[in-house]
C-alpha positions as CSV (number, residue, x, y, z in Angstrom):
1,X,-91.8,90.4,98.7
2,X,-89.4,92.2,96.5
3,X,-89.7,96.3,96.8
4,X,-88.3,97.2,93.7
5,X,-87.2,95.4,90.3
6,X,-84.2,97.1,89.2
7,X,-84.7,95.5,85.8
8,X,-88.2,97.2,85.5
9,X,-86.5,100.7,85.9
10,X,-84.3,100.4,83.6
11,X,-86.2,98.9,80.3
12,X,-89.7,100.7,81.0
13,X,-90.6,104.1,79.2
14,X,-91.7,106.6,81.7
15,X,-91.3,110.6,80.7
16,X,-90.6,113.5,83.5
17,X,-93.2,116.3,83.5
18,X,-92.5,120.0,85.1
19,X,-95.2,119.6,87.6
20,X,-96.8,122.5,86.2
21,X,-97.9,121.4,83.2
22,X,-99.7,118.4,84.8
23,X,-103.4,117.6,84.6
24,X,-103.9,117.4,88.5
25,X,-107.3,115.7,87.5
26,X,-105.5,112.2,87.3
27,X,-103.9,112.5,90.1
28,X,-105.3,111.9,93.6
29,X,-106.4,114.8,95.5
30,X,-104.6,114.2,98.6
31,X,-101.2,113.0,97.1
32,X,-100.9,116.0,95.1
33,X,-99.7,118.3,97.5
34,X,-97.0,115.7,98.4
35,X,-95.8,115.5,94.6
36,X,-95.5,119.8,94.2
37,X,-94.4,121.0,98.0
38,X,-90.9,122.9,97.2
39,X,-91.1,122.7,101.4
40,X,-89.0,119.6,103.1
41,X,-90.6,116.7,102.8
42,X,-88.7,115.5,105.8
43,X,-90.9,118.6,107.9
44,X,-93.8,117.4,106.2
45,X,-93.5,114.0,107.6
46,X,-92.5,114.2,110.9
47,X,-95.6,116.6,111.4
48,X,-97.6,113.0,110.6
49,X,-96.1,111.1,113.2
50,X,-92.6,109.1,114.3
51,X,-90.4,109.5,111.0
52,X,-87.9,107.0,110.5
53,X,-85.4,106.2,107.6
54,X,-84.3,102.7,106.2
55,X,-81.5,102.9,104.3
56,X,-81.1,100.4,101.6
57,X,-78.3,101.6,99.5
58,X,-75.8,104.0,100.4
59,X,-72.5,103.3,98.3
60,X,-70.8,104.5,95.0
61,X,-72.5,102.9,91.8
62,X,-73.6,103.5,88.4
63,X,-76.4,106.0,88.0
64,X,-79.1,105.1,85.4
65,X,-78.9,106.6,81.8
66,X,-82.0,108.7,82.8
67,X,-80.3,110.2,86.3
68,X,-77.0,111.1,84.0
69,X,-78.7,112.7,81.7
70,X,-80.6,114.4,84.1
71,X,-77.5,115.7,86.3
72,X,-75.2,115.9,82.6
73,X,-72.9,113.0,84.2
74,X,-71.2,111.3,81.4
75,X,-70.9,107.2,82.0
76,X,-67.2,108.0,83.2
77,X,-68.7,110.7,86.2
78,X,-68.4,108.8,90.1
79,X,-71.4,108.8,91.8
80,X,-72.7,107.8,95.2
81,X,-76.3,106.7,95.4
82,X,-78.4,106.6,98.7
83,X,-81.6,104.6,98.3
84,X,-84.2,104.3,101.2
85,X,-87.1,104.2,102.4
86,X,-89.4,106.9,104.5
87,X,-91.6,105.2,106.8
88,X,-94.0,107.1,109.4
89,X,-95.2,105.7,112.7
90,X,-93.4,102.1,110.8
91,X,-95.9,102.7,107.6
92,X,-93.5,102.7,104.1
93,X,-95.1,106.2,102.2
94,X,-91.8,106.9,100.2
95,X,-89.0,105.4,98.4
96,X,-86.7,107.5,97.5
97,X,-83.4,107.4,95.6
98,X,-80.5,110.2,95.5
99,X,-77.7,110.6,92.8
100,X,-74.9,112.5,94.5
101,X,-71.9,112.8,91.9
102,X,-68.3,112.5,93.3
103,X,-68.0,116.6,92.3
104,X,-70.9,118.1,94.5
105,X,-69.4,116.2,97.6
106,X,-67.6,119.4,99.2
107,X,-67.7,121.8,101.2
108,X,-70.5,121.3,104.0
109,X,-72.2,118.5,101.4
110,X,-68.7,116.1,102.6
111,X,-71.1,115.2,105.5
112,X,-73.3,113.6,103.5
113,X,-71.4,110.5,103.4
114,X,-72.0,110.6,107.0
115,X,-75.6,110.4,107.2
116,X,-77.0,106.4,108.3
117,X,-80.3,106.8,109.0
118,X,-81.1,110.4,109.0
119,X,-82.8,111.7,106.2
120,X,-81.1,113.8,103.3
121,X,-83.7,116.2,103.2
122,X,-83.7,117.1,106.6
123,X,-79.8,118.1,105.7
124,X,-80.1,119.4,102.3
125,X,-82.6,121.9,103.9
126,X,-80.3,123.3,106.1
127,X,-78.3,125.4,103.6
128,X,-79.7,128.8,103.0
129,X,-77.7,129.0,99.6
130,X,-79.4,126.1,98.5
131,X,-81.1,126.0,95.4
132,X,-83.7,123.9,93.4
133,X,-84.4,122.9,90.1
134,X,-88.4,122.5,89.2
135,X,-90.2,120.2,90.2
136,X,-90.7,116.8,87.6
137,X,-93.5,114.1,87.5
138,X,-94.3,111.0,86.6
139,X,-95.9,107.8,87.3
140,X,-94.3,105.1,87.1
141,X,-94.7,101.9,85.8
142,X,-96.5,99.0,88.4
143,X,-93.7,96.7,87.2
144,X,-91.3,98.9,89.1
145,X,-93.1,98.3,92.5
146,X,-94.3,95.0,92.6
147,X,-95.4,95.1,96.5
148,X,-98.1,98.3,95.5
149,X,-101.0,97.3,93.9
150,X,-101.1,100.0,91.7
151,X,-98.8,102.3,89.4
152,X,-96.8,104.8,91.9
153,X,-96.4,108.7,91.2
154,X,-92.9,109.9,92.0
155,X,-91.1,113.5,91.7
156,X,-87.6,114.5,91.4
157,X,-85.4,117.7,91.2
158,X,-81.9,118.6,91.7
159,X,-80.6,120.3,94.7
160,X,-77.7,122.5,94.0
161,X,-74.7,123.8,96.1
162,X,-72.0,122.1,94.6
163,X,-71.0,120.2,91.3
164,X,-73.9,119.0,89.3
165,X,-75.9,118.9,92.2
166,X,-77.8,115.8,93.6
167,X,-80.3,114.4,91.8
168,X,-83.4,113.4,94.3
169,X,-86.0,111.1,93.3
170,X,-89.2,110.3,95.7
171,X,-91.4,107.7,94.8
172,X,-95.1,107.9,97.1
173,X,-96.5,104.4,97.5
174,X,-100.4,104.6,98.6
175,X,-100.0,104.6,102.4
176,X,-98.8,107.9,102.3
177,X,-102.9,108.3,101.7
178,X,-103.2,107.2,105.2
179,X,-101.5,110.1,106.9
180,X,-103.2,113.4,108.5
181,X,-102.7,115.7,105.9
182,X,-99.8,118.3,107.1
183,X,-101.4,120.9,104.2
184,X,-104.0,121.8,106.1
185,X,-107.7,121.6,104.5
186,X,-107.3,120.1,101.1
């Protein structure tokens, strides 16, 4: 079963919304607080059950044309990216794939190098000087995903501190439908 084709990501047209101008109509009522929260998805999680993190990826490589543009990285800009994927209670409910440019690893972001299996968010969180960029949207094409059965909704935003910041992308694959909602009433 192949999670992810790379080839998919790259060639397919797919267009970043500010989540505020979304139609929330086409979206499903109980993902949508998941794609807008500005709170840690990490929290959110582990309030669900057992939170665990496979990492996939977690070396320096080559950004795609969308993340550079995104965190103004030209072709020549170093980058580490961390790909993995959130599971709860062993259930897969996010992929999610970080751009973290050689320049914003300083200061207390150096540790992020250092992470394994703990999830980014629950450090990125930590810093009270942290700030956020709004929150994008999109869904994504099925090709991407080949393992869902349907098109998957993803968000992303930069996290600043350092540098251009670190560009955090968070794909929700249906299962994350199957948690207890950590919103309260929806």
């Amino acid at each position: 079963m192949t999670l992810m084709n790379p080839s998919a990501a790259l060639q397919l047209d797919y267009r970043w919304v500010p989540a505020h101008r979304l139609n929330k109509t086409h979206i499903p009522t109980k993902l949508w607080p998941w794609l807008i929260t500005d709170a840690s998805l990490t929290d959110k999680l582990k309030k669900t059950g057992g939170l665990s993190v496979e990492v996939l990826e977690d070396a320096w490589g080559t950004p795609t044309a969308r993340e550079r543009q995104r965190l103004k990285l030209s072709p020549r800009h170093a980058a580490r990216i961390r790909t993995v994927l959130l599971k709860v209670d062993g259930m897969t409910v996010i992929y999610a794939r970080s751009i973290i440019p050689a320049r914003s690893i300083r200061g207390h972001w150096r540790q992020i190098k250092h992470l394994k299996n703990k999830p980014l968010g629950g450090y990125l969180f930590q810093h009270r000087t942290l700030s956020r960029s709004k929150i994008e949207v999109t869904q994504l094409p099925k090709a991407m995903f080949p393992s869902q059965e349907k098109a998957v909704w993803a968000r992303r935003s930069v996290f600043q501190l350092f540098g251009p910041g670190i560009l955090v992308n968070e794909a929700f694959f249906d299962d994350i439908n199957l948690l207890r909602s950590p919103f309260g009433a929806l």
